[in-house]
C-alpha positions in Angstrom: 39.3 149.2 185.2 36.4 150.3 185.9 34.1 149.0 189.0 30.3 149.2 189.4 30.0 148.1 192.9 28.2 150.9 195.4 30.5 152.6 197.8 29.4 152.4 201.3 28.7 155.3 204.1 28.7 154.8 207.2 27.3 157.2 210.4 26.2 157.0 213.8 22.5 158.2 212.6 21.2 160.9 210.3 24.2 163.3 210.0 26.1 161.2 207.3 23.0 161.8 205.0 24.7 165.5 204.5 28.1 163.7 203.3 25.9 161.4 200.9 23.8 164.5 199.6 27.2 165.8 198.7 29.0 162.9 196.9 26.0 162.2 194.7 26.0 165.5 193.5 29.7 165.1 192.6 29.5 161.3 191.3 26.1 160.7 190.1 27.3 157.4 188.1 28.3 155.8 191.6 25.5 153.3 193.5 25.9 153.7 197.1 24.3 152.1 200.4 23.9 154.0 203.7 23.9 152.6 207.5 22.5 154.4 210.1 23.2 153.4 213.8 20.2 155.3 214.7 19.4 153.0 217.6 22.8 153.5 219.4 23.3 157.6 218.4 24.7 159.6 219.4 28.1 158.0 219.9 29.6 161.2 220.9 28.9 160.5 225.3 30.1 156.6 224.3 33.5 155.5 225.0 36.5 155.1 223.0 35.9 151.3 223.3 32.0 151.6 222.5 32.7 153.5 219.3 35.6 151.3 218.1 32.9 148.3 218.5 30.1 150.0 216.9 31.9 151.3 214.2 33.2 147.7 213.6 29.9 146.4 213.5 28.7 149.1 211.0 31.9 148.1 208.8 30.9 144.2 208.9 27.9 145.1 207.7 28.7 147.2 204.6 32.0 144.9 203.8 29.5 142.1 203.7 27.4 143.6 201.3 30.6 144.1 198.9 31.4 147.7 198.9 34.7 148.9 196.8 35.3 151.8 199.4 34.1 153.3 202.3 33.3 156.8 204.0 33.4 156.6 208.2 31.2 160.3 207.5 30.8 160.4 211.8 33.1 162.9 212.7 33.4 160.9 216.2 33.9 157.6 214.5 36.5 159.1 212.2 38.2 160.6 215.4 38.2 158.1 217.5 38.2 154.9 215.1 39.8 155.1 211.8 42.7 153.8 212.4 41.5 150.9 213.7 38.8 150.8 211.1 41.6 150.9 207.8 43.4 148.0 210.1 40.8 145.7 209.7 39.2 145.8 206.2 40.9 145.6 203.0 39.4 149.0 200.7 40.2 152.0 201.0 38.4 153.7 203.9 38.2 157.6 204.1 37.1 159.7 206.9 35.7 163.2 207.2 38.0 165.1 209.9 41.3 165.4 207.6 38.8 166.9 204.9 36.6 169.4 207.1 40.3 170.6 208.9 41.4 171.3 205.2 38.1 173.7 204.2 38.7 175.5 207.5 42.2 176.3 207.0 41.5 177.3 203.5 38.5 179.3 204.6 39.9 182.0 207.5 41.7 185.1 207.0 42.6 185.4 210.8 44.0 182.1 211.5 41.3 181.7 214.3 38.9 178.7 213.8 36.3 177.6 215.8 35.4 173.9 215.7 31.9 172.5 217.3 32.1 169.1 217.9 30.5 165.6 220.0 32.6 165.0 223.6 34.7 162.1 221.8 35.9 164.2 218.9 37.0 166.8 220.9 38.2 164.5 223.6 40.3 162.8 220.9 41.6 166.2 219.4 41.7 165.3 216.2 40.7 168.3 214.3 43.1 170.3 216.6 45.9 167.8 215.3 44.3 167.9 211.6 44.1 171.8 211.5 47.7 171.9 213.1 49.0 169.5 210.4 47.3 171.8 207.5 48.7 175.3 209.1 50.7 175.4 212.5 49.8 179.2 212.9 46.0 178.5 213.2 44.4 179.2 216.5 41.8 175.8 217.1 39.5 176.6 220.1 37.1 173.3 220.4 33.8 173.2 221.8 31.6 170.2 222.9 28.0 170.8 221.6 26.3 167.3 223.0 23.1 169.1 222.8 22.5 169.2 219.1 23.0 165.5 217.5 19.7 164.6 219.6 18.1 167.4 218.3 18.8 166.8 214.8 18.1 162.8 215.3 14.4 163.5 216.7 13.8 165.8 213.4 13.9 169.1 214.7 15.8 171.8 212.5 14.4 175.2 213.0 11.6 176.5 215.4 12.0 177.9 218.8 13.4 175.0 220.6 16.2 174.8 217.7 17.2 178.4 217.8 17.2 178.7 221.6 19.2 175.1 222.0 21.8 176.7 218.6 22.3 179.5 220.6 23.5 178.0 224.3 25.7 175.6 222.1 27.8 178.4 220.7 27.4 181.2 223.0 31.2 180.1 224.7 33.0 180.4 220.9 31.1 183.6 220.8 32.1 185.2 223.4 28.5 185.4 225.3 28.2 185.8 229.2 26.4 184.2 231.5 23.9 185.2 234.1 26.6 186.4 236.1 28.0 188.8 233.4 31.1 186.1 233.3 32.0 185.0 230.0 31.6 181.4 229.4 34.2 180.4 227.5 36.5 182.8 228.1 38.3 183.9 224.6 40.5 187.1 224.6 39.1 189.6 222.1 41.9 189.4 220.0 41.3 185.6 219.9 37.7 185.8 218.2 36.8 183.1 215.3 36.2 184.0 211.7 35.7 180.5 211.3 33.5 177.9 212.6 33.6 174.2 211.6 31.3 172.1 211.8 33.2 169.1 213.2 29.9 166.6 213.4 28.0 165.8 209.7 25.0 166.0 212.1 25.2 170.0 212.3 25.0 170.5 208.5 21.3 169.9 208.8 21.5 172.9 211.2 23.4 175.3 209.2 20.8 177.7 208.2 20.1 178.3 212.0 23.6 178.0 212.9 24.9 181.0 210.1 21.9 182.9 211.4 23.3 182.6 215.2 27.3 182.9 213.9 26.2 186.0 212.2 27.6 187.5 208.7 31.5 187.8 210.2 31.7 184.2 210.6 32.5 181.8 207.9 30.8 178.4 208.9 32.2 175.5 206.8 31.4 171.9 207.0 33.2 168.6 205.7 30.5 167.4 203.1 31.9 169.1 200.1 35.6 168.5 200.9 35.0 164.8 201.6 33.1 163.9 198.3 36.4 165.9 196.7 38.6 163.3 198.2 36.3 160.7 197.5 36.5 161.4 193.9 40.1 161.5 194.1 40.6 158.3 196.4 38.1 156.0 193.2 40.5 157.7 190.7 43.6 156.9 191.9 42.7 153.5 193.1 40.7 153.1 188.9 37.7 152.3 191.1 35.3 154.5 189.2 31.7 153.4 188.0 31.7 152.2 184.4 30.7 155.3 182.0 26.6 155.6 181.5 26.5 153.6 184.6 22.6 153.3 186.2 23.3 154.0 189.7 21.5 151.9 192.6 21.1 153.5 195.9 20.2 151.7 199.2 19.8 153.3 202.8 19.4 151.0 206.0 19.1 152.0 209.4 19.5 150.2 212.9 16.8 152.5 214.4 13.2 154.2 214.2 12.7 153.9 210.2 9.7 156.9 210.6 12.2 159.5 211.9 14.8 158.4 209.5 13.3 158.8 206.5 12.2 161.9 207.4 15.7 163.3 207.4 16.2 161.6 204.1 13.2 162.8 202.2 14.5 166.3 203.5 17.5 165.8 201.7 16.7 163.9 198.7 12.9 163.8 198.3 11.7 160.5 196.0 15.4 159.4 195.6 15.1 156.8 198.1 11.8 155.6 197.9 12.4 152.5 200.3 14.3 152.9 203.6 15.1 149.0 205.1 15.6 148.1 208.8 19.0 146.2 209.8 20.0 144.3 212.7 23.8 144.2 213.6 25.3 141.5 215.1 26.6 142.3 218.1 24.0 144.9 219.0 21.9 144.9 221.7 
């Protein structure tokens, strides 16, 4: 039977916007609301503890507000959380590291994949365990790129600042040297990357710049377009579908600065969402 109700999306700021751009292209019928944590991002220095709590709170919210499903679309939250997460509410709940480890495996023709990633997800290894799952021959080298959600968050996706700060974050994957002439992350040549993931929905908002760095031989892929794939497939197995001719609503909250946020948005989907709302968690400092 069908159901009307929105699905919800949840991220530690901006980056989940790139997950949302993607599943409305695929399911335009379907009404969906958005929460930001923009206030406590980026969850990727946090503890496990702190991003289990977050994440809970994030969940409360969008339960509350009667969502049929749910998309954790923070890589870290996904990595660190889920479980927890699909323990403690009653829809379906789908993250975006299974997805993005899927495209990657799919994607290189060396079995060598490079995945860029917040300190928790790689800390967690969960796209080393999802990429192992999908192909035990592939070669996962992960790489902690702090540097680039707070970039993203503050607005900035190209310019100087963004190309210089893109290019210390992957200069150990590709194989730069340091001052010293020492590599920096020291990969054996036969062990280069033909493919780089993009293991935080933040970085999609980078991937112009981050292609340009990677250069031609390097496939970059992200988890956007696999996840609204599964999406569609978790709302037609479960006969969770919006009615036929349905007139989708769409509603985006954030915890944080509502300026910077729908700046992001209205990159992504212009007029769509012509009103952005604050909301305060409970629990939340």
């Amino acid at each position: 039977m069908p159901d009307g109700r929105p699905i919800g999306f949840f991220d530690s700021g901006v980056g989940g916007l790139t997950v949302l751009r993607e599943v409305i292209r695929r399911l335009p019928a379907e009404s969906t609301i958005y929460l930001g944590d923009n206030a406590r991002a980026p969850y990727g220095p946090r503890s496990d503890g702190e991003v289990i709590r977050f994440s809970s709170e994030c969940l409360d919210e969008l339960a509350g507000r009667d969502v049929k499903a749910i998309v954790v679309a923070c890589n870290t939250a996904s990595a660190v959380a889920l479980a927890d997460l699909r323990r403690r509410y009653p829809v379906p709940i789908l993250g975006v590291v299974r997805p993005g480890a899927s495209a990657a495996v799919l994607t290189t023709r060396t079995r060598r994949v490079g995945v860029i990633a917040t300190q928790a997800t790689v800390r967690s290894r969960a796209y080393f365990q999802a990429i192992k799952d999908e192909d035990p021959f592939v070669e996962v080298y992960e790489h902690a790129t702090p540097e680039l959600v707070p970039m993203v968050e503050r607005g900035v996706f190209e310019g100087h600042e963004a190309e210089a700060t893109v290019r210390r974050a992957l200069a150990p994957l590709l194989g730069e040297l340091d001052d010293r002439g020492d590599s920096v992350f020291p990969l054996p040549p036969s062990a280069t990357v033909d493919t780089l993931l993009l293991g935080c929905t933040h970085y999609p908002l980078l991937a112009p710049l981050i292609g340009s760095v990677a250069g031609p031989a390097i496939a970059v892929v992200d988890s956007a377009g696999a996840t609204a794939s599964a999406l569609a497939h978790l709302l037609e197995v479960n006969g969770l579908g919006a009615p036929a001719g349905a007139d989708p609503e769409h509603a985006q909250y954030t915890t944080g600065d509502l300026a910077a946020f729908r700046h992001t948005a209205e990159r992504l989907f212009g007029t769509l969402f012509p009103s952005i709302a604050p909301v305060a968690l409970a629990g939340a400092a």
